[in-house]
C-alpha positions as CSV (number, residue, x, y, z in Angstrom):
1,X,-25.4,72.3,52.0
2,X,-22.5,70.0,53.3
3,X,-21.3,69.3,49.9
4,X,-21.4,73.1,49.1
5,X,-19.5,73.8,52.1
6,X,-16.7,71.3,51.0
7,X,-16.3,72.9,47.7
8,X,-16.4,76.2,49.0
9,X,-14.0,75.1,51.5
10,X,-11.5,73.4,48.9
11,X,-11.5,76.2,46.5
12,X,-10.9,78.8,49.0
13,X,-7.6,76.1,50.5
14,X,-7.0,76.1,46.5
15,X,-7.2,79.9,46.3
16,X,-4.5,80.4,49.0
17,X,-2.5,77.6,47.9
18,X,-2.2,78.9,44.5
19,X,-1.6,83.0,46.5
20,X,1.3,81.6,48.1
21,X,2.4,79.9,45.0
22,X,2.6,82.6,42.7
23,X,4.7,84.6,45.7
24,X,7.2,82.2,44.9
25,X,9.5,81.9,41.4
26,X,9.6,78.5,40.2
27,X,12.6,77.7,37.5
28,X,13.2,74.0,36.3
29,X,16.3,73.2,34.1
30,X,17.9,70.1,33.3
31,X,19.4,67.7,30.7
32,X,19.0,63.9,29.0
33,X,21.7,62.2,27.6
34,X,21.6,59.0,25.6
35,X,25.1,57.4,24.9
36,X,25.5,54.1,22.9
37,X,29.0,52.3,23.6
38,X,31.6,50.0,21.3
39,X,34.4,48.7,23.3
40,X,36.7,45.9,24.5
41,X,37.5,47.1,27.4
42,X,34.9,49.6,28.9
43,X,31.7,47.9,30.9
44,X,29.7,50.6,31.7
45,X,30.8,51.1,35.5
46,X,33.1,53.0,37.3
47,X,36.9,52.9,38.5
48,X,40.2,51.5,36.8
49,X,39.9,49.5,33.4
50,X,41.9,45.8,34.2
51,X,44.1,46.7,31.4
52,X,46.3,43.8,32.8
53,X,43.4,41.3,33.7
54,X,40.7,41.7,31.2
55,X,39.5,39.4,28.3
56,X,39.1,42.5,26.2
57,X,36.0,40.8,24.7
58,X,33.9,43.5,22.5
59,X,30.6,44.4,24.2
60,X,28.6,47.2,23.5
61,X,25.5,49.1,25.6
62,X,22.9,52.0,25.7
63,X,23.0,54.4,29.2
64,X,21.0,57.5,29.7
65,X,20.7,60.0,32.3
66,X,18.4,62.6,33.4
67,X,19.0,65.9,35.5
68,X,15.6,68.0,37.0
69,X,16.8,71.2,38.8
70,X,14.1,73.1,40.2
71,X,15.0,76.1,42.7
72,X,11.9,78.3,44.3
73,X,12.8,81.6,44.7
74,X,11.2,83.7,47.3
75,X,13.3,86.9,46.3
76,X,16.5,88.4,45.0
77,X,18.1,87.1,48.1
78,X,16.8,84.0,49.3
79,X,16.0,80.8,46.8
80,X,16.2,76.8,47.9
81,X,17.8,74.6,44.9
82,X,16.8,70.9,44.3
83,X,18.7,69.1,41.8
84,X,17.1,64.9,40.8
85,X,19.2,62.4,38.6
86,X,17.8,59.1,36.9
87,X,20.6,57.0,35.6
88,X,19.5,53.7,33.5
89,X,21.5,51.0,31.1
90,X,19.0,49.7,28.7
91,X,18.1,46.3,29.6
92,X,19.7,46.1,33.3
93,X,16.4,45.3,35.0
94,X,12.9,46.5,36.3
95,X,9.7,46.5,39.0
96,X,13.0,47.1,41.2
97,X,14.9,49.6,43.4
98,X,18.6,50.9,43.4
99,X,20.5,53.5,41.3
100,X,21.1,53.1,37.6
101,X,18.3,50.4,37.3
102,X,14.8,50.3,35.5
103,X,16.3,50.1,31.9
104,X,14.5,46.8,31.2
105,X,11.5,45.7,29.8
106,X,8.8,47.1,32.0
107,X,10.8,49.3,32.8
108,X,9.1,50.6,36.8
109,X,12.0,51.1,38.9
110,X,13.1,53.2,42.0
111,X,15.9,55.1,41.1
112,X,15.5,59.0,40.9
113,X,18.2,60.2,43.2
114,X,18.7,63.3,45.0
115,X,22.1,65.1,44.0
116,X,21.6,68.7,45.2
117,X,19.4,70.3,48.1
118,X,20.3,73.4,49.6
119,X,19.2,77.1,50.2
120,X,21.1,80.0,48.4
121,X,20.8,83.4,50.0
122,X,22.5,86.7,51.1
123,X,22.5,87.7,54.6
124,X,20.9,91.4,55.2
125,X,24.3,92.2,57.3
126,X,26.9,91.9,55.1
127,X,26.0,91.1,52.2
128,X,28.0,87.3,51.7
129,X,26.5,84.4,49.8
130,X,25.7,81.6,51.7
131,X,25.0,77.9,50.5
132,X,23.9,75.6,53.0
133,X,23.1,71.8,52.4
134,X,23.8,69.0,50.0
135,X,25.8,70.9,46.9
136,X,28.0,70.5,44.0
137,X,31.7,70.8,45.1
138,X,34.6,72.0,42.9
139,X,38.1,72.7,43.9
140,X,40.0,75.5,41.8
141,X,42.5,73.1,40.5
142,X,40.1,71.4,37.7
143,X,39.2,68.6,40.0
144,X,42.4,67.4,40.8
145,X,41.4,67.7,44.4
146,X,37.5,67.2,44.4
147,X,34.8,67.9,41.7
148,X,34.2,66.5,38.2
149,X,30.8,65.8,39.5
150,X,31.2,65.3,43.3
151,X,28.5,66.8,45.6
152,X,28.6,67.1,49.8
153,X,27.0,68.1,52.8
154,X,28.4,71.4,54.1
155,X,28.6,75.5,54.0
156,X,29.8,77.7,51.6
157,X,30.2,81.4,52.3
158,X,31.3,83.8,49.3
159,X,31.7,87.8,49.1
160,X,33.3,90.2,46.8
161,X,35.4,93.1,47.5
162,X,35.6,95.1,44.3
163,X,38.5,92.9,42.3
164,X,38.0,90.5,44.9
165,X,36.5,87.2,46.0
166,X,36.9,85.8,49.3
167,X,35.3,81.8,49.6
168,X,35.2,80.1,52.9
169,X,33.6,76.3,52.9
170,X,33.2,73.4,54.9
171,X,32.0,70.0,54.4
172,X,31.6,66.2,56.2
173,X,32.1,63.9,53.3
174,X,31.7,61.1,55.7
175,X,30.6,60.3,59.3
176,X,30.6,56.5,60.2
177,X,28.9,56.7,63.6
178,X,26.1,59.0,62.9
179,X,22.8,58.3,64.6
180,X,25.0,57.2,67.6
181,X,26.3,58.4,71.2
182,X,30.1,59.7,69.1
183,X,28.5,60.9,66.0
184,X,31.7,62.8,64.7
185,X,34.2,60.3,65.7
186,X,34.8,58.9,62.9
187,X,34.5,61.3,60.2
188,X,36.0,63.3,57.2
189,X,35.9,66.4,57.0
190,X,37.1,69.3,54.3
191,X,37.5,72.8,54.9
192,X,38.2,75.2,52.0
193,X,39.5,78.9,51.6
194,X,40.0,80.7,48.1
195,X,40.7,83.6,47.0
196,X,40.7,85.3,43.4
197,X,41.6,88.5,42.3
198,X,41.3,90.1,39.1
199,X,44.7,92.3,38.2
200,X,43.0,93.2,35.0
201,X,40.2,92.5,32.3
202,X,42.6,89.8,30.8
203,X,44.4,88.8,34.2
204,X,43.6,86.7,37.1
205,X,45.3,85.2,40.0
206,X,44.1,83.2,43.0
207,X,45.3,81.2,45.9
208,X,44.0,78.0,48.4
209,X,44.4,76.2,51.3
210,X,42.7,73.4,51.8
211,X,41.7,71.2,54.8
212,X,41.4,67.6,54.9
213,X,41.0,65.6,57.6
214,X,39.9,61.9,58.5
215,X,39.8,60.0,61.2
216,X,37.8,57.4,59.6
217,X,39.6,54.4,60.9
218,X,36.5,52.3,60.0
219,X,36.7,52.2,56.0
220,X,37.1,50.1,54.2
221,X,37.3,50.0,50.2
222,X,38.5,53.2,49.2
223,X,40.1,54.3,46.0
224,X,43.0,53.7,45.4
225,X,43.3,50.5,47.6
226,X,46.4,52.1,49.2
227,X,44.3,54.8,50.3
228,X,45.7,56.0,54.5
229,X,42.2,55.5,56.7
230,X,43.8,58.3,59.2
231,X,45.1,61.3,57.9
232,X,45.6,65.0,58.0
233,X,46.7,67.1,54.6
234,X,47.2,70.3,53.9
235,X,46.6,71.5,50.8
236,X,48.5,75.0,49.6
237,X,47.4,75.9,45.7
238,X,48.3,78.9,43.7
239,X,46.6,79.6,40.4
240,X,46.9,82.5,37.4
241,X,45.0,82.8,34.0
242,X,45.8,85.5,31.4
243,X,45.0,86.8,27.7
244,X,47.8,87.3,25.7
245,X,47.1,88.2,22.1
246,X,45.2,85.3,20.7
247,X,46.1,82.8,23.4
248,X,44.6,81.9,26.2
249,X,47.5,80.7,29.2
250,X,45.9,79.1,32.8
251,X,48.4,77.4,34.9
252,X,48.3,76.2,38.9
253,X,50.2,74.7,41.0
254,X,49.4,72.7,44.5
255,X,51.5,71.6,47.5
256,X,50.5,68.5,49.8
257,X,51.8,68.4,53.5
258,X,50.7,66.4,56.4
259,X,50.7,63.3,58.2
260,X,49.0,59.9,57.0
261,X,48.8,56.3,58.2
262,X,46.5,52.9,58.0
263,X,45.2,53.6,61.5
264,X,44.9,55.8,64.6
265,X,48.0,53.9,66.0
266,X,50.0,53.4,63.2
267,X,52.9,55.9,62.7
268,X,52.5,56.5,58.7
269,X,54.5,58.8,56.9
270,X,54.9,62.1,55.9
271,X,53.1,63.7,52.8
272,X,54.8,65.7,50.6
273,X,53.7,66.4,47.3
274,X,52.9,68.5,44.3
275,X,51.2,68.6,41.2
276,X,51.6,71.8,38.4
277,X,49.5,72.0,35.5
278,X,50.0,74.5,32.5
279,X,47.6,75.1,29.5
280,X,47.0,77.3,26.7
281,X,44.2,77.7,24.0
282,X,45.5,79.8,21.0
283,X,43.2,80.8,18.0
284,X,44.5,79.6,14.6
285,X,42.5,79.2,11.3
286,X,38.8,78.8,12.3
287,X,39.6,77.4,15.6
288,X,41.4,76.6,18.6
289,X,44.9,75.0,19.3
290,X,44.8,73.0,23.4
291,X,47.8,71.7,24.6
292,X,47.8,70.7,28.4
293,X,50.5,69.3,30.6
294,X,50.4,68.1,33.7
295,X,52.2,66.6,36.2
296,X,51.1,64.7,40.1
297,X,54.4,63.4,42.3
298,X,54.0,59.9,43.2
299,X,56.1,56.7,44.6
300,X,57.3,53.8,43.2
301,X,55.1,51.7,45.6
302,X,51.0,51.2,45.2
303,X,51.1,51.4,48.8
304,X,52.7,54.9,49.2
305,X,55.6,56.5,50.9
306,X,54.9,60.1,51.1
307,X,55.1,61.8,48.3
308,X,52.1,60.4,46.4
309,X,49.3,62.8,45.5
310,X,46.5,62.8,48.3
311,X,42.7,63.4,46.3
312,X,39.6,62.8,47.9
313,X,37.9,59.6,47.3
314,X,34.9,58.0,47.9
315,X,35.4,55.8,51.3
316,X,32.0,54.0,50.0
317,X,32.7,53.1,47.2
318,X,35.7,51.0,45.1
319,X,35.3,52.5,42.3
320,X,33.5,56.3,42.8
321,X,36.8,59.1,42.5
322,X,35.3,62.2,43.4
323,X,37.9,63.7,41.5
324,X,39.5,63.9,38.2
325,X,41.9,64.7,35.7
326,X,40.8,67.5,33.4
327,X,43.9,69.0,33.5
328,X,45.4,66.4,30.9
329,X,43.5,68.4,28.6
330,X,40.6,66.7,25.9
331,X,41.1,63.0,26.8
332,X,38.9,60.3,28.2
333,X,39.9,57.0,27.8
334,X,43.7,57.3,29.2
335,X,42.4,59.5,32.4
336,X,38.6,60.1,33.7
337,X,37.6,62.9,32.3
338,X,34.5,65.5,33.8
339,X,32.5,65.6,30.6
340,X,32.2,61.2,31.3
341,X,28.7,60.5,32.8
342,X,27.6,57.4,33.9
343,X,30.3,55.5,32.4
344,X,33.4,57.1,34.3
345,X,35.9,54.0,33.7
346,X,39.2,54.8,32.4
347,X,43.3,53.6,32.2
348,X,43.6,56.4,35.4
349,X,40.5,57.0,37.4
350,X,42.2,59.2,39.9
351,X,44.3,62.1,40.0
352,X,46.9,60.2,42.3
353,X,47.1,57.7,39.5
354,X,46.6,54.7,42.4
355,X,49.8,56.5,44.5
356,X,52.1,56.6,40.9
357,X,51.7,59.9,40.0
358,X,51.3,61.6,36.7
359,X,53.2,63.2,34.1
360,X,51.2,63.7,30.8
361,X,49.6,66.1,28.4
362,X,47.6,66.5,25.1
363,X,47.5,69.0,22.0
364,X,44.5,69.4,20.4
365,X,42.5,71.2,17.8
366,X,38.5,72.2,17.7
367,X,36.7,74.4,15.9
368,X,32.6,75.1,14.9
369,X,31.5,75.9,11.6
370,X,27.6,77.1,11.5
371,X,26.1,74.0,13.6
372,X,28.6,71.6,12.8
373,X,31.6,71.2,15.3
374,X,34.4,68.9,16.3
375,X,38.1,68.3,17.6
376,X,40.6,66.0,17.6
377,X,43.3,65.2,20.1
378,X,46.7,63.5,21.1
379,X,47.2,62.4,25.0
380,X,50.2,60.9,26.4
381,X,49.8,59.3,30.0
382,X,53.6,57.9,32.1
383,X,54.1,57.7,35.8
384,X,56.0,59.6,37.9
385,X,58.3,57.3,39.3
386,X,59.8,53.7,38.0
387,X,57.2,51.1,39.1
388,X,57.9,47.8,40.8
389,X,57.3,44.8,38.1
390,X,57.0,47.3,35.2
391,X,58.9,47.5,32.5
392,X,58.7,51.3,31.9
393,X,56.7,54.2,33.3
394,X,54.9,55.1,29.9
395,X,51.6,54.0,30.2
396,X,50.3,54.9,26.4
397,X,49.0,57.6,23.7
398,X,45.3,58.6,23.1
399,X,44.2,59.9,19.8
400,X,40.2,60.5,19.5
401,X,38.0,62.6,17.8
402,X,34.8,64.2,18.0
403,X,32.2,65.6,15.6
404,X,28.5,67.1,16.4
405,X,25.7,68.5,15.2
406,X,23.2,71.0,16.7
407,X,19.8,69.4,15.6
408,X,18.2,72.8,17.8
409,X,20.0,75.3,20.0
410,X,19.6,72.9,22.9
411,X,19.9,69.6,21.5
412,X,22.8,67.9,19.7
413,X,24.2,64.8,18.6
414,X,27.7,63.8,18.6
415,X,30.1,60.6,17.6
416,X,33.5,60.5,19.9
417,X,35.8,57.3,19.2
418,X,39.2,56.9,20.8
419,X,41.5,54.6,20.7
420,X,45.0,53.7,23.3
421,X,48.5,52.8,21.9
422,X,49.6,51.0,25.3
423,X,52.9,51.8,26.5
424,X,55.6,49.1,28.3
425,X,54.5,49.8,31.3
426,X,51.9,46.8,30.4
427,X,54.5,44.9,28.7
428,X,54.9,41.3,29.9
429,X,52.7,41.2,32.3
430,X,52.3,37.8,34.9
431,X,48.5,38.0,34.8
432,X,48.5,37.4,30.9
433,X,49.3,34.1,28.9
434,X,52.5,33.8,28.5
435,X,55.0,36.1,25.8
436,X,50.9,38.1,25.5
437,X,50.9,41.6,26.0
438,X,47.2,43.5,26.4
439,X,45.2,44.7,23.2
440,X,44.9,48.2,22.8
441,X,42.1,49.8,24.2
442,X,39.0,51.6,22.0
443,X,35.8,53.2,22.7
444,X,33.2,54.1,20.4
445,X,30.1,56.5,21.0
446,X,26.7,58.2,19.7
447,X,25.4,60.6,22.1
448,X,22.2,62.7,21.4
449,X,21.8,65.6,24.3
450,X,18.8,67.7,25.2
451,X,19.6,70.7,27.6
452,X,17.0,72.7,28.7
């Protein structure tokens, strides 16, 4: 009679279990990646490649990464979102724990990582989005601020006005003494208002301003190593995107102000700088001429002087930019680019360019014919100012290529080699052998992707 009671008991716990289940709408998407590597310079990490240090031996490897995004969604109006990663390099190790790992024989390994949790909903008064926990983060500016990837603790409020958008965010990125008596002492903190407006069907303008302040005296290893421990920038950006004919014209433009120094007591200096960008995409043939440029003010000193380019970094990290430099257009070897995964090294792995600025640009060309597609592009990377100990500002040329195939709707596989034509600005260098200059960096991949 017991054991009848049990079941009865656990089918009826089932019974409501699976009620309250089915009240809820569960959607799962996600994506693997497999991406085999050739290079002499690359090492399947993070951060700046030692272009003037590095033995340029030829190594190659495998990575992968997984994303799981599952969001329950009690109603029209209220949904929590979950997002998992499992990064691996086949062969790094197993029966361990850390991120990246369990790519070795035997394989076991605690790694899955949480990237996103947060709850989406509308509130019942007036009608604004809200998103409130760990989330992805973009700027407007194509990560030249924050994004390419970057997620963070925080709130972010959204509503539309007819033609309108009004966005109101804040985030802590870090907070050195929390779990203590001055939790929020020591911490980082962004706050972020946007605004778009669409003039017409074919033309859009916005505008920012954006708050960043640290007092984060404690940090240590940030990127770049000149990075100011105690600051407070303002950030003013202005944006505009149009269709004309068969081209496609974006363009922004941002303005840095605000006060920055190594320490609390320390008097620093004065930001102020700038970066524009202007691109276009113009139909031609069977598909699409790019052509980017872009350029971030810097100094002629690594360890700044005002008017270098203030991002936001990762104060945990030497090598993590939670940033990047899309706006050069279809490159990834000379400048990190957001479509990099767990490989994210490149010649600039930061917007600020380690305090030196930018000025640069590509033209490209891509097109898809039935499931076949490809492009090829041309990059060309210099810093802004004349740079103690170089030679010149130009820092090389990019050419690269791409061509895919779509085995299914979801899943493709693709081949991407590049290739760098180093500029002067590595010419002669002290670190080198004598009267040796660096070999030109390459990068070869195969990349099979399921999206789903």
């Amino acid at each position: 009679m017991k054991k009848k009671l049990v079941v009865a008991a656990t089918a009826g716990a089932l019974t409501l279990a699976a009620g309250q289940a089915f009240a809820l709408e569960n959607e799962f998407h996600g994506m693997m990646a497999v991406r085999a590597y050739n290079s002499n310079y690359l090492a399947g990490t993070a951060g700046r490649l030692n272009i003037d240090g590095d033995t340029k031996t030829t190594r190659n490897w495998v990575e992968q990464r997984t994303r799981l995004f599952y969001s329950a969604k009690a109603n029209d109006n209220l949904k929590l979102v979950t997002g998992f990663e499992i990064d691996s390099a086949w062969g790094n190790s197993s029966y361990t724990t850390g991120r990246g790992l369990g790519g070795a024989l035997g394989s076991d390994a605690t790694n899955l990582e949480t990237k996103w949790a947060y709850l989406d909903f509308n509130d019942p008064f007036v009608g604004a989005n809200f998103k409130v926990g760990i989330q992805g983060l973009n700027d407007n500016y194509k990560s030249l601020i924050v994004g390419a990837g970057a997620d963070a603790a925080g709130i972010l409020a959204s509503k539309s006005f007819g033609s309108a958008t009004g966005t109101f965010g804040y985030f802590r990125f870090d907070d050195r003494n929390t779990g203590t008596a001055t939790a929020g002492k020591q911490a980082r903190d962004f706050m972020m208002i946007d605004g778009n407006y669409a003039v017409s069907k074919d033309v859009k303008v916005g505008a920012s301003y954006y708050f960043l302040n640290n007092d984060n005296v404690a940090s240590t290893g940030a990127v770049p190593s000149g990075t100011f421990n105690d600051y407070t920038v303002h950030f003013l950006g202005t944006r505009a995107s149009a269709k004309v004919g068969i081209a496609d014209i974006d363009g922004f433009f941002v303005y840095e102000f605000g006060n920055a120094a190594a320490n609390a007591a320390s008097r620093g200096v004065h930001i102020n700088a700038f970066a524009g960008n202007l691109a276009t995409k113009i139909k031609a043939g069977p598909g699409n001429v790019k052509v980017s440029a872009l350029y971030v003010s810097g100094t002629d000193t690594g360890s700044g002087s005002g008017n270098q380019f203030i991002n936001v970094d990762n104060t945990t990290s030497a090598a993590f930019a939670e940033n990047a430099v899309g706006a050069m257009g279809n490159v990834w070897l000379l400048v990190r680019n957001p479509k990099e995964t767990t490989n994210e090294q490149a010649i600039v792995a930061e917007s600020g360019n380690n305090n030196q600025g930018i000025v640069g640009g590509s033209v490209g060309y891509d097109l898809t014919v039935g499931k076949v597609f490809g492009n090829a592009n041309v990059g060309m990377l210099a810093t802004a100012k004349e740079q103690t100990g170089r030679e010149s500002r130009y820092m090389g040329t990019e050419i690269n290529a791409e061509v895919g195939y779509n085995l299914f709707d979801n899943m493709s596989v693709l081949a991407r080699a590049a290739y760098v034509v180093l500029g002067d600005y590595y010419k002669n260098k002290s670190t080198l052998a004598a009267g040796t200059d660096p070999a030109n960096p390459y990068e070869t991949q195969i990349v099979l992707s399921y999206k789903f």
